[in-house]
C-alpha positions in Angstrom: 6.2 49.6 6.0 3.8 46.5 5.6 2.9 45.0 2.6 -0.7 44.4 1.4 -1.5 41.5 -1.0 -2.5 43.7 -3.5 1.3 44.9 -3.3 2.5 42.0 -4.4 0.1 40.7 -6.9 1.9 38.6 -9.7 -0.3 37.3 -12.6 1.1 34.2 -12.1 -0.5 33.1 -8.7 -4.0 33.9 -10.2 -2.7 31.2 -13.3 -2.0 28.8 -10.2 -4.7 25.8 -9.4 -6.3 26.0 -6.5 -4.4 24.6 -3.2 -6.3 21.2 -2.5 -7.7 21.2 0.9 -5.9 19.3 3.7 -5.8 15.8 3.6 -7.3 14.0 6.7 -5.1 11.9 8.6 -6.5 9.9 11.5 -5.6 11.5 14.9 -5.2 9.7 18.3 -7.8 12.6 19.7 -10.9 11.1 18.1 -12.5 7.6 18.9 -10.4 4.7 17.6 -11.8 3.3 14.5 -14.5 6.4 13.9 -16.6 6.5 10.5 -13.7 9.0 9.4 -11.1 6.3 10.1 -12.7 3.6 8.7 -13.0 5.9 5.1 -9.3 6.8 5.5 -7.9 3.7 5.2 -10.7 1.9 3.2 -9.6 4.6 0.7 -6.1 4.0 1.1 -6.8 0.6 0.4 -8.8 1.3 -2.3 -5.9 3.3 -3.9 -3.2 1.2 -3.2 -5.1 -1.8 -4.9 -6.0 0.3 -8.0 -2.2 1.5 -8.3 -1.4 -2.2 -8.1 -3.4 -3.3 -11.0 -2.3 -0.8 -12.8 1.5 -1.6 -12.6 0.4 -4.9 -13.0 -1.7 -4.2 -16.1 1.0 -1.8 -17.4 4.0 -4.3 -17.1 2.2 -7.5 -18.6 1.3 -5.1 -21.9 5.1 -4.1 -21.9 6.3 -7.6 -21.1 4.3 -9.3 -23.4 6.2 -8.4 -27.0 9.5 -8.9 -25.7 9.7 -12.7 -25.8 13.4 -14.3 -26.5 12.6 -18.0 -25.8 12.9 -18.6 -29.2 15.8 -17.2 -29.7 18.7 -19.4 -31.3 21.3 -17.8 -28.5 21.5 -19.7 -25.5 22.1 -16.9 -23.7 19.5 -14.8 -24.5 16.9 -17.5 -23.5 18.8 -18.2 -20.3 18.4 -14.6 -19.4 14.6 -14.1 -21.0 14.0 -17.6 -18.4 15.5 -15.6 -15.7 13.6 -11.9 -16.6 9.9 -14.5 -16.4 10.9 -16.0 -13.3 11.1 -12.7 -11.8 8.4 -11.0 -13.2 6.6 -14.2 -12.3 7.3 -13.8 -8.5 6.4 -10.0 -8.5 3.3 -10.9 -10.0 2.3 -13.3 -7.3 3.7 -10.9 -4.5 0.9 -8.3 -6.0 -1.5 -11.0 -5.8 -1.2 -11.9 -2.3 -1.3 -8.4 -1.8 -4.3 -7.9 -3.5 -6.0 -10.7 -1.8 -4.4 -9.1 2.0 -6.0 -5.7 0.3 -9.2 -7.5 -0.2 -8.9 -9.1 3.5 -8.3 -5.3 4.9 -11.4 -3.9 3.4 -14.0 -6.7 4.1 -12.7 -6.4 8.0 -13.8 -2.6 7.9 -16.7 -4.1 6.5 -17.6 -6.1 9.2 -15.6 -3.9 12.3 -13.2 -5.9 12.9 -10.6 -3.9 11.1 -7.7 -1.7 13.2 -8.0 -5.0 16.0 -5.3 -7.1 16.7 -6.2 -11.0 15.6 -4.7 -12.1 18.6 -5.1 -10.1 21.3 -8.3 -7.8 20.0 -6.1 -4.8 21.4 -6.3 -2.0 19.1 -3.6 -2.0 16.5 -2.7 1.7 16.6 -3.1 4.3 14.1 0.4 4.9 13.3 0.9 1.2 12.5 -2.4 1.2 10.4 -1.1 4.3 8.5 2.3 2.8 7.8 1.1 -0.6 7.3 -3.0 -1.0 6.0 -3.1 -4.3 6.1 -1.7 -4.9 9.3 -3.4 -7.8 11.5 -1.2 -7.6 14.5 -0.4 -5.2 17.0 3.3 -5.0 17.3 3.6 -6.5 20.3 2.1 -9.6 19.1 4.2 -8.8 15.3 7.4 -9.2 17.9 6.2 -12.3 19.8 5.0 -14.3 16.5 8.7 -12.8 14.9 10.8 -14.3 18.3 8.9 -17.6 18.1 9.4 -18.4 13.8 12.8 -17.2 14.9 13.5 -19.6 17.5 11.8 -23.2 15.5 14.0 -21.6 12.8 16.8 -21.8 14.4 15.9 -25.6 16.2 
């Protein structure tokens, strides 16, 4: 016996939205750095960048009533001090972010974007997809991590 969909009609599914269509990711079977590409991750970008000023917006208006440096307890300033300096260096983390963001977009801009700075090898898409605002192949990642590693280490 086979089933039809009209068999199994439930009110429910017609109540459901409507699946979104497949979301494009960037294949090794089309040309590297196509126009579809280049949207993909100017969009990701784009996102990412907007979801960043948003935390950021979002945690400054939270942040910004709860202020304990006045307070007569030492303690409670130490620890305000210490909850600034922290929120301090996330906020300048998201900034060089931003500004690496702003880097990523204005190479797709001008083509240069999914190329390795130092080799102009193609970066690879699943590097790009994990990573956006990658500048380095990962060969070249490795070779500029051995070589801060071994003046580090001098």
């Amino acid at each position: 016996m086979t089933l039809l969909k009209s068999d199994i009609y439930s009110p429910t599914l017609k109540m459901q939205k409507k699946p979104k269509k497949k979301q494009y990711i960037p294949s090794n079977k089309e040309k590297y750095m196509c126009a579809k590409h280049k949207k993909f991750f100017r969009d990701q970008l784009i996102n990412w960048k907007k979801e960043i000023i948003k935390s950021n917006n979002l945690s400054n208006i939270l942040n910004s009533s709860d202020d304990n440096t006045s307070s007569a307890d030492v303690v409670d300033q130490a620890s305000s001090y210490t909850d600034k300096t922290v929120e301090m260096k996330s906020l300048n983390r998201s900034r060089k972010l931003i500004g690496k963001i702003d880097a990523a977009l204005r190479r797709i801009k001008d083509g240069s974007y999914g190329y390795c700075d130092e080799t102009s090898e193609p970066i690879g898409l699943k590097r790009l997809i994990a990573r956006p605002i990658a500048t380095l192949s990962i060969e070249a990642q490795e070779k500029h991590e051995r070589n801060e590693k071994i003046y580090i280490e001098d």
